[in-house]
Short mmCIF file of the C-alpha atoms (twelve columns), coordinates in Angstrom:
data_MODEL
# 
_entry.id   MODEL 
# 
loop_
_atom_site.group_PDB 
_atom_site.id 
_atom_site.type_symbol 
_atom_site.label_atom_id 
_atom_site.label_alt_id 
_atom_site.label_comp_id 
_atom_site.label_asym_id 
_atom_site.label_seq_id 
_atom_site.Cartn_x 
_atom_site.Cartn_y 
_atom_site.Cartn_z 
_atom_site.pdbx_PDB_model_num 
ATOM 1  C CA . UNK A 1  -30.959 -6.775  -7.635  1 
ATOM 2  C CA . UNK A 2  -28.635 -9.397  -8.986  1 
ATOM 3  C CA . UNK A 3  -25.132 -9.181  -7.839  1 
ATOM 4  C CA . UNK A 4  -22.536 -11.126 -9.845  1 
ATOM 5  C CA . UNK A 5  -19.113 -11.780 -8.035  1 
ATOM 6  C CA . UNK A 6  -16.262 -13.323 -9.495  1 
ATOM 7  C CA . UNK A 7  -12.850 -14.040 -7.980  1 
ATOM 8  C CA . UNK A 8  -9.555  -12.416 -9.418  1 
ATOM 9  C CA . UNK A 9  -6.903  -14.792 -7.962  1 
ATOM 10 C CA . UNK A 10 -7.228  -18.364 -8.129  1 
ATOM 11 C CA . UNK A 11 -4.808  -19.629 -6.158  1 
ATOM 12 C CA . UNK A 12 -4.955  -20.702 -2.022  1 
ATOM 13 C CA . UNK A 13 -3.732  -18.543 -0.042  1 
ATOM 14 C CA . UNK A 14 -2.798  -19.061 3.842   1 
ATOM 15 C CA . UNK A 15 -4.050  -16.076 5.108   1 
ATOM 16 C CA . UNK A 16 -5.307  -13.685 2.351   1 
ATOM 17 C CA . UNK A 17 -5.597  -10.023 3.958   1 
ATOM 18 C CA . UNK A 18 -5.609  -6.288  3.639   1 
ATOM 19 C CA . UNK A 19 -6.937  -6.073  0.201   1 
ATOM 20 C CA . UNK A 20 -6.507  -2.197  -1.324  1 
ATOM 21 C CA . UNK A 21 -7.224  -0.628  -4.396  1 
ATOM 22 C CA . UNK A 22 -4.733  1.833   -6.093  1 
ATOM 23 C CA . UNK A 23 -6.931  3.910   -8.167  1 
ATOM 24 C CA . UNK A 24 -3.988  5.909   -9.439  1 
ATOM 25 C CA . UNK A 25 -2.674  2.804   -11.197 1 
ATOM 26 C CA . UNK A 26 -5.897  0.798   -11.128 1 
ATOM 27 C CA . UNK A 27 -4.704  -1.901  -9.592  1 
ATOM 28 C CA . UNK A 28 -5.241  -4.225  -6.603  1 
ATOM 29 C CA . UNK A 29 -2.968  -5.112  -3.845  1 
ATOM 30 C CA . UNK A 30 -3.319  -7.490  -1.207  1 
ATOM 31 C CA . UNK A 31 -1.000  -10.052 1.394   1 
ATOM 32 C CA . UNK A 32 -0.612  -13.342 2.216   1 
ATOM 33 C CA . UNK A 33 0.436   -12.668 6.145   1 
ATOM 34 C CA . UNK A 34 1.727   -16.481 6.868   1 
ATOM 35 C CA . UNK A 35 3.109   -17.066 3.103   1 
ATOM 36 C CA . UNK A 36 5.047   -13.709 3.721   1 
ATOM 37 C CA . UNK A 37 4.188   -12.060 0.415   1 
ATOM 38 C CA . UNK A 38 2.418   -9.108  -1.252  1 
ATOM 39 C CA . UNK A 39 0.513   -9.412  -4.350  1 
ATOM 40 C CA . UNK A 40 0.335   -6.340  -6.877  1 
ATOM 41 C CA . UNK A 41 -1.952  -6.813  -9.916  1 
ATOM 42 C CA . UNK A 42 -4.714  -6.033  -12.166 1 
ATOM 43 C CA . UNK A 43 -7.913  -8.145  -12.219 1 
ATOM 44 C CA . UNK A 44 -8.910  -9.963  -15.769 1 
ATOM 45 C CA . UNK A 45 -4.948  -8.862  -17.249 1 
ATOM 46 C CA . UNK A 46 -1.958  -10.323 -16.613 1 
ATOM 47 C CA . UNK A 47 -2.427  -11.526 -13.427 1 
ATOM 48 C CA . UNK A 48 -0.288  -10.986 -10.250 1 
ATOM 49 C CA . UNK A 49 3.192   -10.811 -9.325  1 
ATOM 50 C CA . UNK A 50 4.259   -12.086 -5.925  1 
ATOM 51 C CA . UNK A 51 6.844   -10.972 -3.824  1 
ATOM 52 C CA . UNK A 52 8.229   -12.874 -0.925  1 
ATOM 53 C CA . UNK A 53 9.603   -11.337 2.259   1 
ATOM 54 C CA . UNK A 54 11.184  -12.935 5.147   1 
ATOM 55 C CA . UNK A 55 8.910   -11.933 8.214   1 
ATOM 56 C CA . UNK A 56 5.592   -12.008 8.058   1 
ATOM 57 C CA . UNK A 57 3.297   -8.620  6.814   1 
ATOM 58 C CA . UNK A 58 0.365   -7.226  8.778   1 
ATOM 59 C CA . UNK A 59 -1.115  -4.944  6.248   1 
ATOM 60 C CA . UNK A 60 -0.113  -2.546  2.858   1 
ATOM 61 C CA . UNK A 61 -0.732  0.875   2.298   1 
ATOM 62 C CA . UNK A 62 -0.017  2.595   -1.017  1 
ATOM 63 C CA . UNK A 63 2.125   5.842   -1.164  1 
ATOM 64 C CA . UNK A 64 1.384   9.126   -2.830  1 
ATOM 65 C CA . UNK A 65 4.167   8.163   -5.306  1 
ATOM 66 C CA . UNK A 66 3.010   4.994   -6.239  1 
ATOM 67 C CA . UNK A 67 5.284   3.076   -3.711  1 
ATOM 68 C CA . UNK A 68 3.200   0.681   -0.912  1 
ATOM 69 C CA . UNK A 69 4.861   -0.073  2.618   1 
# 
């Protein structure tokens, strides 16, 4: 069996973490724990959007509504 993997985000991260898929919104979230941000996207669109926060993040978890914390 042949598995082909390709990456979805390009860029370095410092510590790239706690990757989740919303299947509501079909769309992947993940962290960057020492760059402080959360990444909220969808593979082979648009791309991501980044959001910076001013401690560091241990994990996400998406909401019923839609929200993550």
């Amino acid at each position: 069996m042949k598995n082909d993997l390709n990456a979805v985000y390009q860029e370095v991260l410092e510590v790239g973490e706690s990757p989740i898929w919303d299947i509501k919104q079909n769309r992947l979230l993940f962290i960057d724990i020492r760059g402080r941000s959360v990444y909220i996207g969808i593979p082979n669109a648009d791309g991501f959007n980044k959001t910076n926060y001013p401690q560091q993040i241990g994990c996400v978890a998406i909401c019923d509504n839609g929200d993550f914390l």
